[in-house]
DSSP file (Angstrom, degrees, kcal/mol; ACC not computed):
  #  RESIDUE AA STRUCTURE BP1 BP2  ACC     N-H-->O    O-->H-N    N-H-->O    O-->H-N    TCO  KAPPA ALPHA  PHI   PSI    X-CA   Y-CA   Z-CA
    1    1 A X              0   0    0      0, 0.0     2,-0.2     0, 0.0     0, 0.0   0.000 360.0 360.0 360.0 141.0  139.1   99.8   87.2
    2    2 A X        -     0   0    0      1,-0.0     2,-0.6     2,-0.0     0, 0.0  -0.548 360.0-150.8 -91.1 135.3  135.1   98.5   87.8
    3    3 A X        -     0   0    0     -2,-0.2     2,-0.2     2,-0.0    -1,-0.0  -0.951   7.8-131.6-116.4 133.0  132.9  101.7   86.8
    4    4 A X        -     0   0    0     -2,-0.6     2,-0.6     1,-0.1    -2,-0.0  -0.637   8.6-144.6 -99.0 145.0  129.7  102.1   88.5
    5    5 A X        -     0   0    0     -2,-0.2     2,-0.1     3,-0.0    -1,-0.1  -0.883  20.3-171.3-124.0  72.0  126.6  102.9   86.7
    6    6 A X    >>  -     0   0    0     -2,-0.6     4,-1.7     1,-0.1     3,-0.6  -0.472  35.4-114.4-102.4 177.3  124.0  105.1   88.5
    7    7 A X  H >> S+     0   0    0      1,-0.3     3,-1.8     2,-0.2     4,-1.5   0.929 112.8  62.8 -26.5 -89.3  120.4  106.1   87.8
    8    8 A X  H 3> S+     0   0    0      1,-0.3     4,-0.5     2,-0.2    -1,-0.3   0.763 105.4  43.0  -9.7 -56.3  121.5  109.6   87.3
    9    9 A X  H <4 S+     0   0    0     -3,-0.6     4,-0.4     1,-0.2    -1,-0.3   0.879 113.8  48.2 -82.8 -21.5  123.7  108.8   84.3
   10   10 A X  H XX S+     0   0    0     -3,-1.8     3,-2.5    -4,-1.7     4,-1.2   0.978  97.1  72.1 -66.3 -64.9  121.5  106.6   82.5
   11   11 A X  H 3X S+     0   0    0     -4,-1.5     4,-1.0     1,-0.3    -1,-0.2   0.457  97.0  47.4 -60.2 -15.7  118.3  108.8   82.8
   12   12 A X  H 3X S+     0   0    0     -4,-0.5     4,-1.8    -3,-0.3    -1,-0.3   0.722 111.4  55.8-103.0 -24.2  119.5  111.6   80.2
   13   13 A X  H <4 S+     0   0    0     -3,-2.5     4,-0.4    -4,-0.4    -2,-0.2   0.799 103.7  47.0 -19.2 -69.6  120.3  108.8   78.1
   14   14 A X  H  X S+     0   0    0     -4,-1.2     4,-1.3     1,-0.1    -2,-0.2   0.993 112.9  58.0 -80.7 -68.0  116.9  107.2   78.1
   15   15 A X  H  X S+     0   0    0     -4,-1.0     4,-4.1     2,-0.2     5,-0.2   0.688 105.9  44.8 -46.7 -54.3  115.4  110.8   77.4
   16   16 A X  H >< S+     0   0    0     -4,-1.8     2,-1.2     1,-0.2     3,-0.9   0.604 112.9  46.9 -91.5-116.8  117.2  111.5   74.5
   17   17 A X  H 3> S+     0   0    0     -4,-0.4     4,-0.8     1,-0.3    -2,-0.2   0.273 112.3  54.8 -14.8 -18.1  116.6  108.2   72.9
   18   18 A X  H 3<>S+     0   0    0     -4,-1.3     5,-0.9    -2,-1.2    -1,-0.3   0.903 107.7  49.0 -27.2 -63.6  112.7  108.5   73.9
   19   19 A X  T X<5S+     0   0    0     -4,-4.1     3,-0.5    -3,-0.9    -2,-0.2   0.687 102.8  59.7 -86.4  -8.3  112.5  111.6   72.3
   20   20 A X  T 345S+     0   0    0     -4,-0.4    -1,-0.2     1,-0.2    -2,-0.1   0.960 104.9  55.9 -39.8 -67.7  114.3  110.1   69.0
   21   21 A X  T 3<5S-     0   0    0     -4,-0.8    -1,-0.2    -5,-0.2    -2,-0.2   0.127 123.3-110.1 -24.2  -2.3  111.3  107.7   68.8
   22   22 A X  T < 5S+     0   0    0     -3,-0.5     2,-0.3     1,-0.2    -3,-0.2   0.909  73.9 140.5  55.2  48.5  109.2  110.3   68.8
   23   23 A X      < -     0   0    0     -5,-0.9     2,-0.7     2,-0.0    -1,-0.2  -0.865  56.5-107.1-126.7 159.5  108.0  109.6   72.1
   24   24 A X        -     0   0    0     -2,-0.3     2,-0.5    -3,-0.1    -5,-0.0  -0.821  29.5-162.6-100.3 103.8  107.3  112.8   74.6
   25   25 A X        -     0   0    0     -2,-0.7     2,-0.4   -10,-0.1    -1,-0.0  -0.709   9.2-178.2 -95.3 128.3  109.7  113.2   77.2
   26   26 A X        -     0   0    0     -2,-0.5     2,-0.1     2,-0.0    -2,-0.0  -0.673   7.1-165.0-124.1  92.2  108.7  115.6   80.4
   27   27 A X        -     0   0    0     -2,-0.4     2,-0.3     0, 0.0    -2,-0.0  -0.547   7.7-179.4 -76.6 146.0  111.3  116.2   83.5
   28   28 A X        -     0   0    0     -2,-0.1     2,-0.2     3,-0.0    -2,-0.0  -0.925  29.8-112.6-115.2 161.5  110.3  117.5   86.5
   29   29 A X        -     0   0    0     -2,-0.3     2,-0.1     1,-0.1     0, 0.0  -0.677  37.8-103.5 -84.2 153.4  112.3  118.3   89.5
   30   30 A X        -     0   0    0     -2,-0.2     3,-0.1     1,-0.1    -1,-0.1  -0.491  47.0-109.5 -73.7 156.5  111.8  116.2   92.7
   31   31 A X        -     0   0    0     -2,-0.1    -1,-0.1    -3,-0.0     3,-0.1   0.148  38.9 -82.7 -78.7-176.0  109.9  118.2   95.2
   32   32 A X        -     0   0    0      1,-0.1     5,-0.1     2,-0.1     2,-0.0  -0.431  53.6 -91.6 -59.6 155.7  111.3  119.6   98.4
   33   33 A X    >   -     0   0    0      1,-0.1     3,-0.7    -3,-0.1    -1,-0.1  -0.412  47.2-125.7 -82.3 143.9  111.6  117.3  101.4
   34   34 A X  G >  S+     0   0    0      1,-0.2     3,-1.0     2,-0.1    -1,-0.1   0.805 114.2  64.8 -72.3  -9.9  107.6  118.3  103.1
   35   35 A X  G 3  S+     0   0    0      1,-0.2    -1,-0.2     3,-0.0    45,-0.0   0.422 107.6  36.9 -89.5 -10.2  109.4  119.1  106.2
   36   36 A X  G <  S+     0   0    0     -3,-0.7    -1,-0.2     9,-0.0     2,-0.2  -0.212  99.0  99.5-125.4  10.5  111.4  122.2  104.2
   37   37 A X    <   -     0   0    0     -3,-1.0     2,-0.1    -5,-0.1    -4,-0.0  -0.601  45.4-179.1-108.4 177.4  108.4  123.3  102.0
   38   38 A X        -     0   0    0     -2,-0.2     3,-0.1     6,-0.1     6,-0.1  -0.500  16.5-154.8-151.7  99.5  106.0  126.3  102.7
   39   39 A X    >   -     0   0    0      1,-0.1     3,-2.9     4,-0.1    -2,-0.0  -0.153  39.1 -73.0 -73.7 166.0  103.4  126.6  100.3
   40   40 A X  T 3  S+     0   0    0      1,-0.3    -1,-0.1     3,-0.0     3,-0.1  -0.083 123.1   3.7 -45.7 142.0  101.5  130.1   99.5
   41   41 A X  T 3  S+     0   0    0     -3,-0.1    -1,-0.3     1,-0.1     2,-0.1   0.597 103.1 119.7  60.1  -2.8   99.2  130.8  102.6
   42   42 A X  S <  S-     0   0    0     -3,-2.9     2,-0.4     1,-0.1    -1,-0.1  -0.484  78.8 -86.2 -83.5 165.8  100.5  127.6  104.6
   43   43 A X        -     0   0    0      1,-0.1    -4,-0.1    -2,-0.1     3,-0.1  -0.526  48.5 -98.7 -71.0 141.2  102.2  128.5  108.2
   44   44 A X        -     0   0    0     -2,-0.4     2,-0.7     1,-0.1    -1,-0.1   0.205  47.0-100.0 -55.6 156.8  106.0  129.3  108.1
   45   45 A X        -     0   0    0     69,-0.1    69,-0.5    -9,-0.1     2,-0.4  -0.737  46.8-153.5 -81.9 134.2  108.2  126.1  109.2
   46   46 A X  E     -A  113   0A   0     -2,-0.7     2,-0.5    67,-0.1    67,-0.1  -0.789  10.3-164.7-119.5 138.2  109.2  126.5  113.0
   47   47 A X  E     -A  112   0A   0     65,-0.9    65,-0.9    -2,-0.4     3,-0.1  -0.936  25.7-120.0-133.5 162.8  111.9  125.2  114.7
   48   48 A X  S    S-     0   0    0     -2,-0.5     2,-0.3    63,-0.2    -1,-0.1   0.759  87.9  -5.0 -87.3 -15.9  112.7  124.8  118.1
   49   49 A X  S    S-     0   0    0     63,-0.1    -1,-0.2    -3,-0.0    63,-0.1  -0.949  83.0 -89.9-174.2-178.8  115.7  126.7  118.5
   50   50 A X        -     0   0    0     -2,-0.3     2,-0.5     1,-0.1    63,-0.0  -0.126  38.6-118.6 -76.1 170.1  118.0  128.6  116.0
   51   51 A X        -     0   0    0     31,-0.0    -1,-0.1     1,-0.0    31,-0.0  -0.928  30.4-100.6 -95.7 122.5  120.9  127.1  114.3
   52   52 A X        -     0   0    0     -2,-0.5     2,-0.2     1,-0.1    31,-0.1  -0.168  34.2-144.9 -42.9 140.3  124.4  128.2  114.7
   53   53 A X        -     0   0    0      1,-0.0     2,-0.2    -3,-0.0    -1,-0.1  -0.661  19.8-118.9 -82.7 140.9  125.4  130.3  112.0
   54   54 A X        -     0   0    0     -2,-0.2     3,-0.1     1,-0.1    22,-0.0  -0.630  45.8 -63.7 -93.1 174.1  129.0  129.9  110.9
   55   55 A X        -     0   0    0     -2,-0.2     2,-0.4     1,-0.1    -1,-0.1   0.006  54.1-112.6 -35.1 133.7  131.7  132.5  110.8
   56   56 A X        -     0   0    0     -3,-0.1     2,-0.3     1,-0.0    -1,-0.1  -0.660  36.3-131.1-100.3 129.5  130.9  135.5  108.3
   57   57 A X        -     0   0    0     -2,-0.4     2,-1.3    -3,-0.1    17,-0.1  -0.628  29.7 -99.6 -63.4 117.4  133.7  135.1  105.4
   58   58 A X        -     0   0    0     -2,-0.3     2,-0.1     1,-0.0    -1,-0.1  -0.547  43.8-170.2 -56.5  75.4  135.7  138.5  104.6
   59   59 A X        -     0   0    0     -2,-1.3    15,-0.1     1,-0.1     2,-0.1  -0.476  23.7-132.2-136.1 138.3  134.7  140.2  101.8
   60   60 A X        -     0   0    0     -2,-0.1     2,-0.5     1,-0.1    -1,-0.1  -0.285  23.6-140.3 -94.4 155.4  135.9  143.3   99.6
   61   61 A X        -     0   0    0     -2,-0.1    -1,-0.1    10,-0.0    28,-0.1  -0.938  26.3-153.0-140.4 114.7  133.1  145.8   98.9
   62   62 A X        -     0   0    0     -2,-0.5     2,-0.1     1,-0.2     3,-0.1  -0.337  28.8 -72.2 -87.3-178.7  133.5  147.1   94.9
   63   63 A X        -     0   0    0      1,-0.1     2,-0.3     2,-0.0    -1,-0.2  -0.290  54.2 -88.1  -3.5 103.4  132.6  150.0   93.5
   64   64 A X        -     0   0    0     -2,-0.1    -1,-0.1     1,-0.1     3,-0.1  -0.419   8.4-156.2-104.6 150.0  129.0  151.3   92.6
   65   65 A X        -     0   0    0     -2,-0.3     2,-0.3     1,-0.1    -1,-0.1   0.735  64.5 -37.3 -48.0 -54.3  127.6  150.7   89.9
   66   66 A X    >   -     0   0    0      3,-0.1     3,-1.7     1,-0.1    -1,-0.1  -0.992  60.3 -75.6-165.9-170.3  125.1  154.1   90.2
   67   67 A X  T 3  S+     0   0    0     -2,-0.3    -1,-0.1     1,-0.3    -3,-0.0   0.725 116.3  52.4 -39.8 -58.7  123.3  156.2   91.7
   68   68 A X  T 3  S+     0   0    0     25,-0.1    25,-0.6     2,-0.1     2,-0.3   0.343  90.2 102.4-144.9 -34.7  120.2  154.1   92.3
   69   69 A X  B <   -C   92   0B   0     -3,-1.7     2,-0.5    23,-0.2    23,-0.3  -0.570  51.0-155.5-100.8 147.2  122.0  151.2   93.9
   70   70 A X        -     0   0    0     21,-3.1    19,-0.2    -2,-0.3    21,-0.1  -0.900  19.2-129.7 -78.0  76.8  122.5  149.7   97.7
   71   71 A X        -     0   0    0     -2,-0.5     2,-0.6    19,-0.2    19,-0.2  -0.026  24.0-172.5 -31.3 115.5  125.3  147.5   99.0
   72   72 A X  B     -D   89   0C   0     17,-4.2    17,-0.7    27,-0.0     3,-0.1  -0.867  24.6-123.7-127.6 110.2  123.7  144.7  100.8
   73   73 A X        -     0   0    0     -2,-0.6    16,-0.1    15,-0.3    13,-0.1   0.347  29.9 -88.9 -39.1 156.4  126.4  142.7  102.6
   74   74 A X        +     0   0    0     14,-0.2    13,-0.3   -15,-0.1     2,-0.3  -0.465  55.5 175.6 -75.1-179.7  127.0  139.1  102.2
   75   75 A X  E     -E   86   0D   0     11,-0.6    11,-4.1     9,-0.1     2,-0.4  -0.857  36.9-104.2-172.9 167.8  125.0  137.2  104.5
   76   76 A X  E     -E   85   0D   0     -2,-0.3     2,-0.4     9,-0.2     9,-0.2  -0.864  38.1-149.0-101.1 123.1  124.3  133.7  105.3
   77   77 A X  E     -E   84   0D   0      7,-2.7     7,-1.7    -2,-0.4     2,-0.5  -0.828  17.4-124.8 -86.8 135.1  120.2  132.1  103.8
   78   78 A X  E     -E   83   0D   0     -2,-0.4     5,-0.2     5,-0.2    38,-0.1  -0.741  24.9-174.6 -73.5 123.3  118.6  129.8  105.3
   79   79 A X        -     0   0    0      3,-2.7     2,-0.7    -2,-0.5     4,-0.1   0.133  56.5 -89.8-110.3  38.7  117.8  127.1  102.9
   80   80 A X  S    S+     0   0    0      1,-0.1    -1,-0.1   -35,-0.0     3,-0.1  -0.482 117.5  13.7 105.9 -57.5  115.7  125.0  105.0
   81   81 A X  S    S+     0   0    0     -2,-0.7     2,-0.2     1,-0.3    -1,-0.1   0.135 124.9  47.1-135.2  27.0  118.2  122.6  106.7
   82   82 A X  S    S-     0   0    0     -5,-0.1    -3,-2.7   -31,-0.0    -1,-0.3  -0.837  74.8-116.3 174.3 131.2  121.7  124.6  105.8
   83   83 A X  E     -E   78   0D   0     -5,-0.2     2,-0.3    -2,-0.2    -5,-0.2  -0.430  31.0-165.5 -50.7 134.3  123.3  128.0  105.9
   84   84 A X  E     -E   77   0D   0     -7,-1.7    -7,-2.7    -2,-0.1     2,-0.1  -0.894  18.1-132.4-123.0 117.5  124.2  129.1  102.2
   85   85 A X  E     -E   76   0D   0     -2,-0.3     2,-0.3    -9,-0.2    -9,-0.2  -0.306  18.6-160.7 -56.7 127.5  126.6  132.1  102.0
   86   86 A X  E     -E   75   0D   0    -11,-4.1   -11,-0.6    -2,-0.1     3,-0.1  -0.789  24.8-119.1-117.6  92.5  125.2  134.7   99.5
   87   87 A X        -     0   0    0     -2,-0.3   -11,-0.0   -13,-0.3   -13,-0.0   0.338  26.8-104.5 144.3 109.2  127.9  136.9   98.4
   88   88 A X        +     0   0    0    -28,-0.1   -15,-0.3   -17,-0.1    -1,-0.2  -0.535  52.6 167.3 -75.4 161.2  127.5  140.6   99.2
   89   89 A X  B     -D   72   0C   0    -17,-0.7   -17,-4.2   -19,-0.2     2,-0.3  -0.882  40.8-103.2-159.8 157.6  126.6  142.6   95.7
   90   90 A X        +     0   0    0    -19,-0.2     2,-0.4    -2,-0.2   -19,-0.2  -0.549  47.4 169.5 -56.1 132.3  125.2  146.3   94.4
   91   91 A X        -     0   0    0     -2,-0.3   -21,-3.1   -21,-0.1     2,-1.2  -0.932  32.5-111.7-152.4 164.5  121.6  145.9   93.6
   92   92 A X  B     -C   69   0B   0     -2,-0.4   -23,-0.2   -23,-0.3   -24,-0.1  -0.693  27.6-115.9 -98.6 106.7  119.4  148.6   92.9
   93   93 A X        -     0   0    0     -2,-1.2     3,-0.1   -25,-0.6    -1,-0.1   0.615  10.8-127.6  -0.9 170.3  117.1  149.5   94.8
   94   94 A X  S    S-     0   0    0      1,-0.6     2,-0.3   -26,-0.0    -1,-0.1   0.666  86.9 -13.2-115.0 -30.0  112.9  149.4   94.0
   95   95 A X  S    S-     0   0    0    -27,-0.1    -1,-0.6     0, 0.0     2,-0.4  -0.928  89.3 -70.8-158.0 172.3  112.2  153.1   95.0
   96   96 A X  S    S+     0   0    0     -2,-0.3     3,-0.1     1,-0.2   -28,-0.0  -0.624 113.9  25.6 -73.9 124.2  113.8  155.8   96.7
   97   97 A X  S    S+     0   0    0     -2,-0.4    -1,-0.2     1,-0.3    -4,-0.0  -0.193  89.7 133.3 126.3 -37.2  114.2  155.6  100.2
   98   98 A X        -     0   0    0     -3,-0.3    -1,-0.3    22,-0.1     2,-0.2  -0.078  32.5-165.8 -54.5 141.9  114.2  151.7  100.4
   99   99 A X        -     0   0    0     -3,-0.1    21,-2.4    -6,-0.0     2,-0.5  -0.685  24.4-113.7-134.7-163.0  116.5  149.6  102.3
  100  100 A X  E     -F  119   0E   0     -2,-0.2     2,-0.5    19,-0.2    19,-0.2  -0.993  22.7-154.2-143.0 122.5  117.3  146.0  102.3
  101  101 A X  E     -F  118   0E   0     17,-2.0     2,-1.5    -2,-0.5    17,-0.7  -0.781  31.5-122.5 -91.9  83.0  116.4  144.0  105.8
  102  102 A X        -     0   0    0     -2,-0.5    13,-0.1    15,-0.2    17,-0.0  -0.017  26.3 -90.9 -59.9 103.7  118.6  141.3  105.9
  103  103 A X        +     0   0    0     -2,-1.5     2,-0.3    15,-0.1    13,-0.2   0.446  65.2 155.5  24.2 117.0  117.4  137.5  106.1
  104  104 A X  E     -B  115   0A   0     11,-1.8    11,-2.0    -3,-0.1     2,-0.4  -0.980  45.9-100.9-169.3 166.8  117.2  136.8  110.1
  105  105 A X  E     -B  114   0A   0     -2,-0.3     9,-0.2     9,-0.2     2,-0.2  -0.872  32.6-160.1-113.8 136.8  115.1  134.1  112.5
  106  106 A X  E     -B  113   0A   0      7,-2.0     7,-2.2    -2,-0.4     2,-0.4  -0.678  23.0-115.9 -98.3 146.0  111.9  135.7  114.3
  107  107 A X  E     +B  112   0A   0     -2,-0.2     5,-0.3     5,-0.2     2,-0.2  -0.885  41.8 171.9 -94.6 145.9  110.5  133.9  117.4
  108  108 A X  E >   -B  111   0A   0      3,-0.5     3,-2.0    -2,-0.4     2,-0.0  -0.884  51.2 -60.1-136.1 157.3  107.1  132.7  116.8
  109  109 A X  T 3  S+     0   0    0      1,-0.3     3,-0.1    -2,-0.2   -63,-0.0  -0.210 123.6  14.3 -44.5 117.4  105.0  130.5  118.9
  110  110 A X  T 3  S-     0   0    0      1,-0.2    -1,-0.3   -62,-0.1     2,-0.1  -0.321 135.3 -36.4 100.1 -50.0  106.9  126.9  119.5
  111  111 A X  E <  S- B   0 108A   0     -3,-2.0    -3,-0.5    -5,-0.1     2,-0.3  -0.346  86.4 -52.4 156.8-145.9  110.2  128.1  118.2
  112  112 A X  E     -AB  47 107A   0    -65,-0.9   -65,-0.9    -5,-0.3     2,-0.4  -0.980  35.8-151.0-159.5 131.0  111.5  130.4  115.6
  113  113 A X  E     -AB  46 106A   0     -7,-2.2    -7,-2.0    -2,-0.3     2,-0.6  -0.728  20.0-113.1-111.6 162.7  111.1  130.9  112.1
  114  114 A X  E     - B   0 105A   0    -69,-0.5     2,-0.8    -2,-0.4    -9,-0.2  -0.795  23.6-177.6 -90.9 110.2  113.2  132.2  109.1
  115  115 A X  E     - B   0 104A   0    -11,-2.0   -11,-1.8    -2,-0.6     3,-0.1  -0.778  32.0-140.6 -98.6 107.1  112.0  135.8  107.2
  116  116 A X        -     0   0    0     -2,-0.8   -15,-0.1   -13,-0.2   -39,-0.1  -0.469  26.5 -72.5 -78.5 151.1  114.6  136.0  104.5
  117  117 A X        +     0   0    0     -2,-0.1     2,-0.2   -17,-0.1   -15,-0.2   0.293  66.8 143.1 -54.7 171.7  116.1  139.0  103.3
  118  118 A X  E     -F  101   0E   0    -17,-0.7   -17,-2.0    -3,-0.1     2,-0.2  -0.941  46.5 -69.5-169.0-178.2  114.1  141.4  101.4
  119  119 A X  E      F  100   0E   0    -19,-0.2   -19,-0.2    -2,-0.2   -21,-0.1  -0.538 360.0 360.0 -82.2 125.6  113.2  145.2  100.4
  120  120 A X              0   0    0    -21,-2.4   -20,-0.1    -2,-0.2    -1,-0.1   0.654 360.0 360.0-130.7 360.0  111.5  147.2  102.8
């Protein structure tokens, strides 16, 4: 059977025999697509209308942990161009009295943008 030979497999390869050589090896990750980025201070990415969400998965709700902590149901993030399911979990809270605003698309001028969840 022919085995194919990509970029990917080579490239950690080449790293570690660089850095044998004594030669300075630096990864970075590749950046975000621009169309999916939103830098500090830029305006939020708008789209022109929401995306179906898929069907919310059923999920068993454990035991808490203490006093201090919230149950915040799974829910779906937006990750720019795809729904990813996040798993509901305990987490504990930042002060008393806080609650947790789940991840949801606002209309804004054009469209609609995504405010992911957070603390409020």
């Amino acid at each position: 059977m022919k085995k194919s030979v990509t970029l990917l497999t080579i490239l950690p390869a080449a790293a570690l025999l660089l850095a044998a050589c004594g030669s300075k090896v630096v990864v970075t990750p590749a950046p975000a697509p621009a169309a999916f980025v939103n830098p500090p201070g830029a305006s939020p990415v708008v789209l022109a209308s929401v995306p179906p969400m898929p069907p919310v998965p059923a999920e068993t709700m454990s035991a808490s942990p203490g006093q201090n902590y919230i149950w915040v149901s799974g829910h779906y993030d937006w990750m720019g161009d795809h729904y990813a399911w996040v798993k509901g979990a305990w987490m504990a809270a930042p002060n008393a009295g806080a609650t947790w605003v789940v991840g949801h698309w606002e209309p804004v001028t054009g469209g609609y943008t995504w405010v992911g969840g957070h603390w409020q």
